[in-house]
N, CA and C atoms as an extended XYZ file, in Angstrom:
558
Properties=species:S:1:pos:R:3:atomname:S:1:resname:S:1:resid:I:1 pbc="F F F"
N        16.653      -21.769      -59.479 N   UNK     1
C        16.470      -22.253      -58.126 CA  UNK     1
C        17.281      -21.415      -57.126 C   UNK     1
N        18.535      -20.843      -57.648 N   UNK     2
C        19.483      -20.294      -56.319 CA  UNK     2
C        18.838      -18.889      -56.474 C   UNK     2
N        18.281      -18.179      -57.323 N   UNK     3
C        17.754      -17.083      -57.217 CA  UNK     3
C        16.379      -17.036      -56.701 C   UNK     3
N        15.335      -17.931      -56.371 N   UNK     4
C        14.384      -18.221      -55.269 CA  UNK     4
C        15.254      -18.724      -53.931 C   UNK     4
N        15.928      -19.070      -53.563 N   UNK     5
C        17.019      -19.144      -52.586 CA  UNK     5
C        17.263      -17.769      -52.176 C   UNK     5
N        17.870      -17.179      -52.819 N   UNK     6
C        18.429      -15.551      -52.524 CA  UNK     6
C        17.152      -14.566      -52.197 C   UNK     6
N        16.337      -14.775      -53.430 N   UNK     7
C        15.398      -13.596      -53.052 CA  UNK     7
C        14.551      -14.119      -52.108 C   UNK     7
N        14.302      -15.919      -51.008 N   UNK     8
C        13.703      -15.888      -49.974 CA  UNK     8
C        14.241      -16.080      -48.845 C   UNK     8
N        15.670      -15.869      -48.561 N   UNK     9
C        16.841      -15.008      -47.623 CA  UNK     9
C        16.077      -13.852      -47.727 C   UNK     9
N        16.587      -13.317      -48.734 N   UNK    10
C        15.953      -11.656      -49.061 CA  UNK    10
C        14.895      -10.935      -48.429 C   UNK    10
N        13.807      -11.802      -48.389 N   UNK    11
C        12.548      -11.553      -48.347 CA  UNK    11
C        12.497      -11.985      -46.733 C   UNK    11
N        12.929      -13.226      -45.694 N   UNK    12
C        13.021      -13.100      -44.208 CA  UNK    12
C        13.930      -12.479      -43.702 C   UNK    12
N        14.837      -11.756      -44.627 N   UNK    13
C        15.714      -10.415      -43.970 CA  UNK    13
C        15.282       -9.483      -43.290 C   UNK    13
N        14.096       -9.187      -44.721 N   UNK    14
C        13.047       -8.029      -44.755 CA  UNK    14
C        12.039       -8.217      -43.375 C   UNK    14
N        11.797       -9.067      -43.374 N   UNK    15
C        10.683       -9.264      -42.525 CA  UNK    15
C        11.424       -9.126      -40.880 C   UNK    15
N        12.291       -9.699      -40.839 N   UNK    16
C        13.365       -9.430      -39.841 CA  UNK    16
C        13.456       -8.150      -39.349 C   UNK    16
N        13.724       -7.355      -39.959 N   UNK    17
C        14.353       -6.366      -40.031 CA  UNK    17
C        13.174       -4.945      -39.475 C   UNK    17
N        12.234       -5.765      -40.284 N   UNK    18
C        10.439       -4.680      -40.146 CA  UNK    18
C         9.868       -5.221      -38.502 C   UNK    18
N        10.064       -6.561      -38.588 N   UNK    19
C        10.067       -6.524      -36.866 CA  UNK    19
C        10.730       -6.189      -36.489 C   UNK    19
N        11.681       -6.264      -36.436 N   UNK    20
C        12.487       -5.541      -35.434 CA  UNK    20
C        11.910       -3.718      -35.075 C   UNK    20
N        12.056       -3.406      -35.881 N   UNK    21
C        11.604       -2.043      -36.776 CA  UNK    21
C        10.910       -1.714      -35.679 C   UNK    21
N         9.927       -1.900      -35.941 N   UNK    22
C         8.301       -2.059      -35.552 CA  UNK    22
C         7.690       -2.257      -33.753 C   UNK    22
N         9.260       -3.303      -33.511 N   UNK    23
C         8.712       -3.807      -32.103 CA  UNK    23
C         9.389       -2.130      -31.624 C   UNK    23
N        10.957       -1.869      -31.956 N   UNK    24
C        11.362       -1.072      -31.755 CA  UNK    24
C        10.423        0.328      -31.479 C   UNK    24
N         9.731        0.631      -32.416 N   UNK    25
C         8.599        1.703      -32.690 CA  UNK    25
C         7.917        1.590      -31.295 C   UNK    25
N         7.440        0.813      -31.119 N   UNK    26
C         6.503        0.173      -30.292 CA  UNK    26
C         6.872        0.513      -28.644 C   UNK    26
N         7.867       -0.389      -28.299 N   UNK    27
C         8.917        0.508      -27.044 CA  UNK    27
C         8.748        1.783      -26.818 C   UNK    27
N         9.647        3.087      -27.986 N   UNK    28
C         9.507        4.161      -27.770 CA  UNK    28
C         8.236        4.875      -27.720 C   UNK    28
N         6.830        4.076      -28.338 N   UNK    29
C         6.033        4.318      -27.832 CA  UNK    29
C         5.464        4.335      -27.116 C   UNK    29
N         5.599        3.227      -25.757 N   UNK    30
C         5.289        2.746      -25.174 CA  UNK    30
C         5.659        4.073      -23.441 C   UNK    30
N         7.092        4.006      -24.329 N   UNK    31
C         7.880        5.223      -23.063 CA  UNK    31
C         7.730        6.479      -23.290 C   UNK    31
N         6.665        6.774      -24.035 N   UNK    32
C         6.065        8.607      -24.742 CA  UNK    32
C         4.932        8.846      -23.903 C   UNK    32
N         4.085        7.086      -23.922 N   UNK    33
C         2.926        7.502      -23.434 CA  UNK    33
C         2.830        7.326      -21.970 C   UNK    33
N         3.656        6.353      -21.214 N   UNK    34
C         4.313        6.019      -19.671 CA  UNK    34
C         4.577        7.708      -19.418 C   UNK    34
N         4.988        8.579      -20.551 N   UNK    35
C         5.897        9.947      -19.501 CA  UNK    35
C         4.082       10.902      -19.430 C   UNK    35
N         3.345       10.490      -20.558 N   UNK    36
C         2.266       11.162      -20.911 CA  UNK    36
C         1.612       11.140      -19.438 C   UNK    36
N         1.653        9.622      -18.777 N   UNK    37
C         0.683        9.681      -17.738 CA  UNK    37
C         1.565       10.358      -16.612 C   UNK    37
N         2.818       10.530      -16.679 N   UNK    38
C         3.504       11.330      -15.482 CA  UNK    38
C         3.210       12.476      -15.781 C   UNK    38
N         2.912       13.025      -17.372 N   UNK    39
C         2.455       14.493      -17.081 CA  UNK    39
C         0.992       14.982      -16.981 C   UNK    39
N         0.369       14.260      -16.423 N   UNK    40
C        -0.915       14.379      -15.986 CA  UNK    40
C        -0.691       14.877      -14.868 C   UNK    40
N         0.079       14.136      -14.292 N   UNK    41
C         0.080       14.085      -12.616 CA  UNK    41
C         1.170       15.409      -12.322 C   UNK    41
N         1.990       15.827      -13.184 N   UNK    42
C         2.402       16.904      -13.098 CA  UNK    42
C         2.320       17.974      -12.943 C   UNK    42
N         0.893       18.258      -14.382 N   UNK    43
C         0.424       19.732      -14.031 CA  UNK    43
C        -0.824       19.706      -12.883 C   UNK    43
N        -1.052       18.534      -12.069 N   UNK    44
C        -1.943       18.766      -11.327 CA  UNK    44
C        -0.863       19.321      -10.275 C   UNK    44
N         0.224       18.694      -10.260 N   UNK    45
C         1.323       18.672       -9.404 CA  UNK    45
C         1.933       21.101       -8.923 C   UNK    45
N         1.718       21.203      -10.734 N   UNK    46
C         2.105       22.427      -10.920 CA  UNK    46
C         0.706       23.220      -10.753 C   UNK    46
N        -0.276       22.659      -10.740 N   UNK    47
C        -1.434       23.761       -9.853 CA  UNK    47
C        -1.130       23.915       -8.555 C   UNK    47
N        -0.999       22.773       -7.855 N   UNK    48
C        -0.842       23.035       -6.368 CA  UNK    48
C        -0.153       23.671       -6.085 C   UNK    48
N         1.199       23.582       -6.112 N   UNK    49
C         2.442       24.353       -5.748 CA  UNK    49
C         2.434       25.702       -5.479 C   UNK    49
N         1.356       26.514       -6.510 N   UNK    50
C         1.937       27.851       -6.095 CA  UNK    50
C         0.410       28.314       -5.219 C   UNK    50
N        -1.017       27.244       -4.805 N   UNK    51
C        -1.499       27.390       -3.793 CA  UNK    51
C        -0.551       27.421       -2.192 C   UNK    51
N         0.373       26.201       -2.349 N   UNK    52
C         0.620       26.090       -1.201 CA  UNK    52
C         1.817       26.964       -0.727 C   UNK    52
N         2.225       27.399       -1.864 N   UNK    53
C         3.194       28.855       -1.597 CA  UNK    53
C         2.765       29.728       -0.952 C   UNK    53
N         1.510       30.017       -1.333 N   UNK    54
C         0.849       31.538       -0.904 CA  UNK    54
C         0.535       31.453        0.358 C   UNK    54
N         0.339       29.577        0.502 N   UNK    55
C        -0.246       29.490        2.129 CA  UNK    55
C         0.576       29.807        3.431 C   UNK    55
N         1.834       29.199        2.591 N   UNK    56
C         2.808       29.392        3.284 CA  UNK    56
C         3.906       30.904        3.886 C   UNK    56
N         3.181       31.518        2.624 N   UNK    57
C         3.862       33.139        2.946 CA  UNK    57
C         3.131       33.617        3.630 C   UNK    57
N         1.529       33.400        4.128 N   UNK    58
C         0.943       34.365        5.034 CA  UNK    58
C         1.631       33.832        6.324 C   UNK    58
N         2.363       32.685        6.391 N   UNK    59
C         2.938       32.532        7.755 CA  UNK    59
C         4.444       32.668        7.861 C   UNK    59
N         4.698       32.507        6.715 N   UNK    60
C         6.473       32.875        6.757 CA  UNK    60
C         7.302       33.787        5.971 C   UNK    60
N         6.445       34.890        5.883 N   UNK    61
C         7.233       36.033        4.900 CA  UNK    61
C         8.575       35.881        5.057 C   UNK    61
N         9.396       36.144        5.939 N   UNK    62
C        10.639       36.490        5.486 CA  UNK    62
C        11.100       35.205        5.083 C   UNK    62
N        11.144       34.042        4.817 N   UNK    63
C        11.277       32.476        3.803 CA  UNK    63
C        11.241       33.049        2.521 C   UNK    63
N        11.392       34.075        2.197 N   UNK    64
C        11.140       34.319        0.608 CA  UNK    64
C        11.853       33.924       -0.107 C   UNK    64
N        13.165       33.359        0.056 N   UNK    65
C        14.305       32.911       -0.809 CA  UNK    65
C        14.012       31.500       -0.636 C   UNK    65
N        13.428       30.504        0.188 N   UNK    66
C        13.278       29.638       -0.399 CA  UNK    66
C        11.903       29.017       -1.008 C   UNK    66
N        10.781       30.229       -0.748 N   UNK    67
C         9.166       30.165       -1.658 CA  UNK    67
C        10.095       30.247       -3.514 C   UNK    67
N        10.416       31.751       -3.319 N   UNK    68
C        11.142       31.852       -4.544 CA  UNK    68
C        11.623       30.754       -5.307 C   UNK    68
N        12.283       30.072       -4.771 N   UNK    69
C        13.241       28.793       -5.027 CA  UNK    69
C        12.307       27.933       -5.533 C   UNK    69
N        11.069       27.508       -5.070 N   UNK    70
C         9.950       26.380       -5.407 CA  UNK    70
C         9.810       27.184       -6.436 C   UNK    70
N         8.838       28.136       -7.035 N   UNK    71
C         8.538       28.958       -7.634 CA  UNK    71
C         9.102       28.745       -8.662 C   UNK    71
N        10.144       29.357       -8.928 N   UNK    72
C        11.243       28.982       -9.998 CA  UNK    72
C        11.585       27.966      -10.107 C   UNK    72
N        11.598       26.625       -9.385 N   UNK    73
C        11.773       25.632       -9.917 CA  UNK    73
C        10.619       25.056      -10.509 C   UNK    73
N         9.380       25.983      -10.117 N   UNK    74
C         8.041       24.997      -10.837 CA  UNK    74
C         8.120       26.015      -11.644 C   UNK    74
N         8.055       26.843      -12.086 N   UNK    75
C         7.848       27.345      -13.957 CA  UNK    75
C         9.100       26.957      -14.951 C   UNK    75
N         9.984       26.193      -14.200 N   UNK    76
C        10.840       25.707      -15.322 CA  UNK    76
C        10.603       24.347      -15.699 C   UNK    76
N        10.218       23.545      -13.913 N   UNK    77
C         9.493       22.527      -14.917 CA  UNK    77
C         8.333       22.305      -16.029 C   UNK    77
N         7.284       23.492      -15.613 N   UNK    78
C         6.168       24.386      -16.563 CA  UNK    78
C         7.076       24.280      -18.232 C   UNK    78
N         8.078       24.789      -17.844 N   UNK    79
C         8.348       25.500      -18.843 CA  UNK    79
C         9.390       24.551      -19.677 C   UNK    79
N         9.550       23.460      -19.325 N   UNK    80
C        10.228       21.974      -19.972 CA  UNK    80
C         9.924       21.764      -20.965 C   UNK    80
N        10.288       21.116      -22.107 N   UNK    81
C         9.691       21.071      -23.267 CA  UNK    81
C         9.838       19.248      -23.485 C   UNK    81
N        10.902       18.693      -23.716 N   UNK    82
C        11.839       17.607      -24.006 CA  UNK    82
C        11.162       16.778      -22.328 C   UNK    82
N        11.222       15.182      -22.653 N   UNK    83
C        11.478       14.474      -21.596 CA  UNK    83
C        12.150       14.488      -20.720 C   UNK    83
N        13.713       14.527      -21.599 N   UNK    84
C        14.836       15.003      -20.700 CA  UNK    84
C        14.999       15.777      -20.234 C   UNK    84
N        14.150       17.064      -20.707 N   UNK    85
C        14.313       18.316      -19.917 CA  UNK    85
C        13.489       18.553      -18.141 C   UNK    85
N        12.211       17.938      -18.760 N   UNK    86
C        11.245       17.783      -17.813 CA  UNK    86
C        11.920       16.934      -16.843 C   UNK    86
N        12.500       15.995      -16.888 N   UNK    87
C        13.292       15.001      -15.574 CA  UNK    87
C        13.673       15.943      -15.108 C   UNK    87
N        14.570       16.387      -15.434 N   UNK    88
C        15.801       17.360      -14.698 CA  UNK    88
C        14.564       18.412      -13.994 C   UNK    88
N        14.007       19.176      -14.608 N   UNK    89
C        13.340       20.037      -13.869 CA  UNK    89
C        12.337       19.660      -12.827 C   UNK    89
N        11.648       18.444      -12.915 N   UNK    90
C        10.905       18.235      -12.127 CA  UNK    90
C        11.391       17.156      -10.832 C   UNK    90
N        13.291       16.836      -11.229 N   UNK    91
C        14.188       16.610       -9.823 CA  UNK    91
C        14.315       17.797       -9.084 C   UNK    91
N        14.918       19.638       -9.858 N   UNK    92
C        15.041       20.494       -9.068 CA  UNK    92
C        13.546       20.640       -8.281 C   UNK    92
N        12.375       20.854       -8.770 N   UNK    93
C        11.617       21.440       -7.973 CA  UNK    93
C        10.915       20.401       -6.709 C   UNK    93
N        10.936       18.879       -7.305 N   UNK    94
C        11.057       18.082       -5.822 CA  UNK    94
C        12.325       18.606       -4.700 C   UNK    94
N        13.560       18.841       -5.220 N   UNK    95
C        14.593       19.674       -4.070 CA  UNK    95
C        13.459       20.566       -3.823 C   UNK    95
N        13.121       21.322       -4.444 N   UNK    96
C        12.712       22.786       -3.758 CA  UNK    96
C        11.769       22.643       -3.033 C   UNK    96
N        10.688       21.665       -3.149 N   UNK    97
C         9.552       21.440       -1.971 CA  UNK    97
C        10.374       20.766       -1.078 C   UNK    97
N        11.117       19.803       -1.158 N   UNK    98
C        11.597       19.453        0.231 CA  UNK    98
C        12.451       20.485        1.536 C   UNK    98
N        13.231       21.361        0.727 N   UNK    99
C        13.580       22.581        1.324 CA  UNK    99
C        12.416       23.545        1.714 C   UNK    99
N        11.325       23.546        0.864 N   UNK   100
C        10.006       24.119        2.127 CA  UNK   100
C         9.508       23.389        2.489 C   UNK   100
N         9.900       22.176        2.390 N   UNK   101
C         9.026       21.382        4.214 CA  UNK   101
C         9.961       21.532        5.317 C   UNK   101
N        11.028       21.579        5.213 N   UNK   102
C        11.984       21.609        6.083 CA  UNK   102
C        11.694       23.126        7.059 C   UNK   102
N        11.364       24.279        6.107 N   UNK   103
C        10.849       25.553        6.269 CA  UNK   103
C         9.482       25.604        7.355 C   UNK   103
N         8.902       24.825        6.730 N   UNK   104
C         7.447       24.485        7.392 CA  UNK   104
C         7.662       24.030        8.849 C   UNK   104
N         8.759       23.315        9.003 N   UNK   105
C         8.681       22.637       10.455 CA  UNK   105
C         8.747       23.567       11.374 C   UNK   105
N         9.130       24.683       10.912 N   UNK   106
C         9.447       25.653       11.891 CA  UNK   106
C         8.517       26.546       12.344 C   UNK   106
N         7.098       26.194       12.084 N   UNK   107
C         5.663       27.157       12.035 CA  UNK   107
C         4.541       25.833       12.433 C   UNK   107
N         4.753       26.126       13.795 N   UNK   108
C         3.680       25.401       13.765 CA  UNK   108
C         2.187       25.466       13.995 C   UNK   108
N         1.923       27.154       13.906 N   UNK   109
C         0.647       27.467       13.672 CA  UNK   109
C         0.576       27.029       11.968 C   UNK   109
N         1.127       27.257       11.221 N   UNK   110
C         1.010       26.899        9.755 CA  UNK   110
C         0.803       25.501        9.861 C   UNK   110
N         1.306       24.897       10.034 N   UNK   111
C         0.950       22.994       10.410 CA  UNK   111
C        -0.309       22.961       10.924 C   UNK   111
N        -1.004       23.417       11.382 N   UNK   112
C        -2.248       23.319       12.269 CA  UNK   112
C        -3.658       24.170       11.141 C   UNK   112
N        -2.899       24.755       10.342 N   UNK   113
C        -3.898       25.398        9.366 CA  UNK   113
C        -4.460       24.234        8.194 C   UNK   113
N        -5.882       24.736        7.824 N   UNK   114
C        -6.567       23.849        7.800 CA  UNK   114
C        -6.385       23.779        6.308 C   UNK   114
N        -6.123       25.138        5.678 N   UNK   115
C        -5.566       24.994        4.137 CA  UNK   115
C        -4.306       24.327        3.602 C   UNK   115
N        -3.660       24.811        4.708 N   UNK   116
C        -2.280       24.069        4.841 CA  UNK   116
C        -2.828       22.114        4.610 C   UNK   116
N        -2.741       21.826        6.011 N   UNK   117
C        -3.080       20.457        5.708 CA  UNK   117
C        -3.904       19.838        4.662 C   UNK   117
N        -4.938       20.559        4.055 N   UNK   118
C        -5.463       20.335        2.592 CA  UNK   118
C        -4.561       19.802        1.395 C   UNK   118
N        -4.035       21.120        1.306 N   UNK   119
C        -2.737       21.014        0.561 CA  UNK   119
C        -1.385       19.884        0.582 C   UNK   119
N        -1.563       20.017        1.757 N   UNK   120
C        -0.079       19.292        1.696 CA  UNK   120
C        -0.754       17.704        1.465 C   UNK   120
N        -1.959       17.450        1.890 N   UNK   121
C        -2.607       16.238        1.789 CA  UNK   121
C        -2.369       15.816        0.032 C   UNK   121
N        -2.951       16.690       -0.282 N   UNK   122
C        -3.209       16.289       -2.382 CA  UNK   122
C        -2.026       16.263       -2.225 C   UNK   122
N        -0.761       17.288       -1.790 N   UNK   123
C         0.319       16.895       -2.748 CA  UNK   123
C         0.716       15.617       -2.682 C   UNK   123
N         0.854       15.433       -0.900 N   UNK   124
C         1.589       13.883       -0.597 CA  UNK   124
C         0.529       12.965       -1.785 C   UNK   124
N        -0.905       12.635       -2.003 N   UNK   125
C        -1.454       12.370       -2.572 CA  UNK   125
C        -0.556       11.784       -4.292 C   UNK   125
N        -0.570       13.540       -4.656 N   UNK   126
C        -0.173       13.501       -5.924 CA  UNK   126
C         1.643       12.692       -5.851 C   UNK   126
N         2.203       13.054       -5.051 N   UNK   127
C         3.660       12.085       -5.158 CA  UNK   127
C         3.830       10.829       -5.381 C   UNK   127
N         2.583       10.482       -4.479 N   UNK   128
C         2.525        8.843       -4.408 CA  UNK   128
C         2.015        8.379       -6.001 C   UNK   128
N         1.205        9.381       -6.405 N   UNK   129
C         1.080        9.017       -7.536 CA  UNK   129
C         2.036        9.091       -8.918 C   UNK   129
N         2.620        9.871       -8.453 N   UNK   130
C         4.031        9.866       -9.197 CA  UNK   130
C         5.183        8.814       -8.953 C   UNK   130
N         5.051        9.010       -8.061 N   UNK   131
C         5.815        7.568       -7.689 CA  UNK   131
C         5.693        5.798       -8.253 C   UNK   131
N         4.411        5.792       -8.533 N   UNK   132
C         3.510        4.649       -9.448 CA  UNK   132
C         3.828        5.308      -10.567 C   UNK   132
N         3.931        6.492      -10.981 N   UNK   133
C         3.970        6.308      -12.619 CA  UNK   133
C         5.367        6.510      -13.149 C   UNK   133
N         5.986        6.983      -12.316 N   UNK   134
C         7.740        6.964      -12.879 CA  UNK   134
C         7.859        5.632      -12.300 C   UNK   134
N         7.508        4.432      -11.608 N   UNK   135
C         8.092        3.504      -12.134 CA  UNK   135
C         7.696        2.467      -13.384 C   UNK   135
N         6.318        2.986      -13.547 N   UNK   136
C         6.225        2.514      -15.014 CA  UNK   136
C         6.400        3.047      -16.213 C   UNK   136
N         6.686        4.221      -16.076 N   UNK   137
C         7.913        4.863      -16.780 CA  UNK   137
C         9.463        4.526      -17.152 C   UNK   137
N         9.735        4.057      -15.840 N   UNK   138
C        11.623        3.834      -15.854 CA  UNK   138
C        11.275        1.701      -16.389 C   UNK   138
N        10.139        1.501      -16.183 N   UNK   139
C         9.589       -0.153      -17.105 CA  UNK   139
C         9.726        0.321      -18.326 C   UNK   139
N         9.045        0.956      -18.763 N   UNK   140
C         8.831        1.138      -20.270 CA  UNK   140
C        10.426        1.268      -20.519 C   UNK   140
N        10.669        2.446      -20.161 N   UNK   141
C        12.309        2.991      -20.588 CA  UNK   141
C        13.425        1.829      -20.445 C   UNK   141
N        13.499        1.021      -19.678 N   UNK   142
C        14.138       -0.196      -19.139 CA  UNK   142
C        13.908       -1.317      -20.260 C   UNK   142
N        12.796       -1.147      -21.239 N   UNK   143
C        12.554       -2.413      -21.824 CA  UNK   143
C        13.532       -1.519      -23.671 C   UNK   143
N        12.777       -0.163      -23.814 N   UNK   144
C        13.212        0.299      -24.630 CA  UNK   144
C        14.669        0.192      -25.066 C   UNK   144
N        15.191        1.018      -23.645 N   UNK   145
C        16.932        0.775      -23.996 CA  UNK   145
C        17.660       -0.965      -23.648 C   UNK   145
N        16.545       -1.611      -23.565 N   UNK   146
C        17.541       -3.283      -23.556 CA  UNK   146
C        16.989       -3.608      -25.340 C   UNK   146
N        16.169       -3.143      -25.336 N   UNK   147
C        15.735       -3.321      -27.177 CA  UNK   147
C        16.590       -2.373      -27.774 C   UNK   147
N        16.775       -1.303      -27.672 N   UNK   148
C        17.890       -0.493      -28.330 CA  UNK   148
C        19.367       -0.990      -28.120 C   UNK   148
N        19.508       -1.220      -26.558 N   UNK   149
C        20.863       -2.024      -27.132 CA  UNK   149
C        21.709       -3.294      -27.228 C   UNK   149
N        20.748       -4.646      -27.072 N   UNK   150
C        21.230       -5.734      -27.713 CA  UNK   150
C        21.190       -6.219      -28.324 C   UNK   150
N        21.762       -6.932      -28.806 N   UNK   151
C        21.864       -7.534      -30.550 CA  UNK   151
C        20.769       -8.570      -30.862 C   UNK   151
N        20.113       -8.904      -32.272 N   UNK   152
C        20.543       -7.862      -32.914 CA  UNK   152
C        19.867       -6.595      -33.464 C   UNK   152
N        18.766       -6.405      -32.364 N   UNK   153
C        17.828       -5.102      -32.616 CA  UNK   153
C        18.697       -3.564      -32.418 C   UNK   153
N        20.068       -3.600      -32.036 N   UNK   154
C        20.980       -2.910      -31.483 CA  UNK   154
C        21.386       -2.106      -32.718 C   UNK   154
N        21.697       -3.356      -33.976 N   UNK   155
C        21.762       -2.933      -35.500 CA  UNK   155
C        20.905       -1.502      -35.924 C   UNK   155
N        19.478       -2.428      -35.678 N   UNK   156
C        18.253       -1.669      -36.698 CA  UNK   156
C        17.966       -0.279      -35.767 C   UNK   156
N        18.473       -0.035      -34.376 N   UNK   157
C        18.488        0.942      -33.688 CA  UNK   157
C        19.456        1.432      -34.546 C   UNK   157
N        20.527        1.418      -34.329 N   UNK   158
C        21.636        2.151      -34.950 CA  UNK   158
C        21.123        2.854      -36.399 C   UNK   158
N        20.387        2.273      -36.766 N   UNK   159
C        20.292        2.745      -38.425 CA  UNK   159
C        19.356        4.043      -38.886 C   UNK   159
N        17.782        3.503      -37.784 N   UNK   160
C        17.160        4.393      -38.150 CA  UNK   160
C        16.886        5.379      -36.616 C   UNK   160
N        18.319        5.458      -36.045 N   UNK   161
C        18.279        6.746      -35.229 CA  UNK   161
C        18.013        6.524      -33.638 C   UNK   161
N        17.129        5.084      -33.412 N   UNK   162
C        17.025        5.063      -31.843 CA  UNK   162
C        18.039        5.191      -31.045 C   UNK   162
N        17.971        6.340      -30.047 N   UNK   163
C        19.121        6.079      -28.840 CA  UNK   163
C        18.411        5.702      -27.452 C   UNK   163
N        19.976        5.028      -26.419 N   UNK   164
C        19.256        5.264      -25.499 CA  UNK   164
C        18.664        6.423      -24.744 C   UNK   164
N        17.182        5.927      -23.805 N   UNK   165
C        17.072        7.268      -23.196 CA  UNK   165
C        16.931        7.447      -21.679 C   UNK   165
N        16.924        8.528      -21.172 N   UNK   166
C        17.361        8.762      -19.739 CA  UNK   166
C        15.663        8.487      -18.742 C   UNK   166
N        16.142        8.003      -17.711 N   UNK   167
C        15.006        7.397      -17.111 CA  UNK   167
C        14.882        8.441      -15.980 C   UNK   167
N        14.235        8.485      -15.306 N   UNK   168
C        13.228        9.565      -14.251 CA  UNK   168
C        13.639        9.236      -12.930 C   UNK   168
N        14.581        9.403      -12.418 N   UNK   169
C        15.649        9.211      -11.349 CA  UNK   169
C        15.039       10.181      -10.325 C   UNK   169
N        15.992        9.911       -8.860 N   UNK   170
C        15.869       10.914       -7.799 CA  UNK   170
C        16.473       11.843       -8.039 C   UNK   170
N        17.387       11.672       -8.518 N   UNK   171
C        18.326       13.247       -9.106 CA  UNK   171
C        19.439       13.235       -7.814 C   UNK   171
N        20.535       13.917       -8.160 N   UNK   172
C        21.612       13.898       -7.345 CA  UNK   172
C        21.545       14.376       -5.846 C   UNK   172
N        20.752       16.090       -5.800 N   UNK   173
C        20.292       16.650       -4.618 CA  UNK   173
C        19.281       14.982       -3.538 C   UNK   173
N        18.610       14.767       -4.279 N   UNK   174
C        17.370       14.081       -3.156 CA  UNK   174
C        18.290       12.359       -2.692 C   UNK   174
N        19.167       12.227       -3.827 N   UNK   175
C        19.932       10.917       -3.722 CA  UNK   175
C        20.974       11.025       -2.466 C   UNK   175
N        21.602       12.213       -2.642 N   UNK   176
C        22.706       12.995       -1.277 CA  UNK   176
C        21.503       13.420       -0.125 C   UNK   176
N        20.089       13.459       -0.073 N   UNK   177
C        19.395       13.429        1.427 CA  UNK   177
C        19.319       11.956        1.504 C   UNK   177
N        18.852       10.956        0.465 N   UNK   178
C        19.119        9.480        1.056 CA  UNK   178
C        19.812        9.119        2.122 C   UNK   178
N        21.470        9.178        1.762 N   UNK   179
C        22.429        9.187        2.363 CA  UNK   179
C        22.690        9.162        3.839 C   UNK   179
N        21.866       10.165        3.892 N   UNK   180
C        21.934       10.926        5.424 CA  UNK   180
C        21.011       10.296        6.403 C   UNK   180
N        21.249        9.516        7.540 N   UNK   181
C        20.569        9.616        8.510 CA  UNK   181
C        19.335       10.266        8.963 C   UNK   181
N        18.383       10.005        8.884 N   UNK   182
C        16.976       10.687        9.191 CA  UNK   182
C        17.478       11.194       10.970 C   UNK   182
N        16.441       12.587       10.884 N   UNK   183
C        16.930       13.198       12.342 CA  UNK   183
C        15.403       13.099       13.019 C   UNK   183
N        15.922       12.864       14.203 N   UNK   184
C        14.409       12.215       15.251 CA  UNK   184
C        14.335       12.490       16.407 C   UNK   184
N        13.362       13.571       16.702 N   UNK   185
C        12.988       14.772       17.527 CA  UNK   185
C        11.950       14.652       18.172 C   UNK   185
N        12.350       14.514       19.706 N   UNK   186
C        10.665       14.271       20.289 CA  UNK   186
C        10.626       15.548       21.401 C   UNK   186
């Protein structure tokens, strides 16, 4: 009798333990395929960019250090491999378009161009849509790391390797323009 006792402890350990398992699985899946739909919207994100570069150099050649700057910040986000990597890169190259809009204000035959406004239309477009999917991204990720770390699914994380993981932030540069007072020019 105490050894049907033990082995059916034993046996809702197990089962315990495989849910947990399992829901766990489930989460990090959940936050693979949440980043999947941000990288949809990404490489549509990384077609545009170097249209609206080019648009922008027939009106502002000497800006070349900060076209450059977008540029290089979009083939590294291109060139991201890791989730975590891709955050980080795709915070620098949001800095870097905001530093060529700032560029842009200063042309206002370029503002009035009709490719121009095309462009800048999809992108604002595409942000907003990013904006909807990193926050169901930083949901998914939000549910993952409260399943990774409280008890007692915190255990079965620990065992077979789940950590927490980093969520899809403004990044430090765009968090320090928060900060600042919007400037208002008539």
């Amino acid at each position: 009798m105490t050894l049907l006792i033990i082995l059916g402890i034993v046996i809702v350990l197990a089962l315990i333990i495989a849910s947990m398992y399992n829901s766990l699985v489930k989460l990090r899946n959940n936050r693979e395929n949440a980043f999947a739909d941000i990288d949809v919207q990404l490489k549509q994100r990384h077609d545009l960019v170097p249209q609206l570069v080019e648009t922008v150099k027939g009106y502002a050649a000497h800006e070349k250090e900060t076209l450059d700057r977008v540029i290089s910040a979009r083939n590294g986000a291109v060139n991201a491999r890791t989730i975590d990597d891709k955050i980080v890169a795709e915070n620098a190259l949001s800095s870097a378009l905001a530093g060529m809009r700032i560029t842009v204000e200063a042309y206002p035959d370029l503002k009035a161009n009709q490719n121009f406004m095309q462009l800048q239309e999809e992108i604002a477009d595409l942000e907003n849509k990013l904006s909807a999917v990193r926050r169901y991204f930083n949901s998914a990720t939000r549910e993952y790391n409260n399943a990774v770390q409280t008890f007692p699914s915190n255990i079965i994380a620990g065992m077979f390797n789940f950590r927490r993981e980093m969520m899809f932030d403004l990044g430090d540069q765009q968090r320090a323009t928060l900060d600042q007072a919007p400037q208002i020019r008539f």
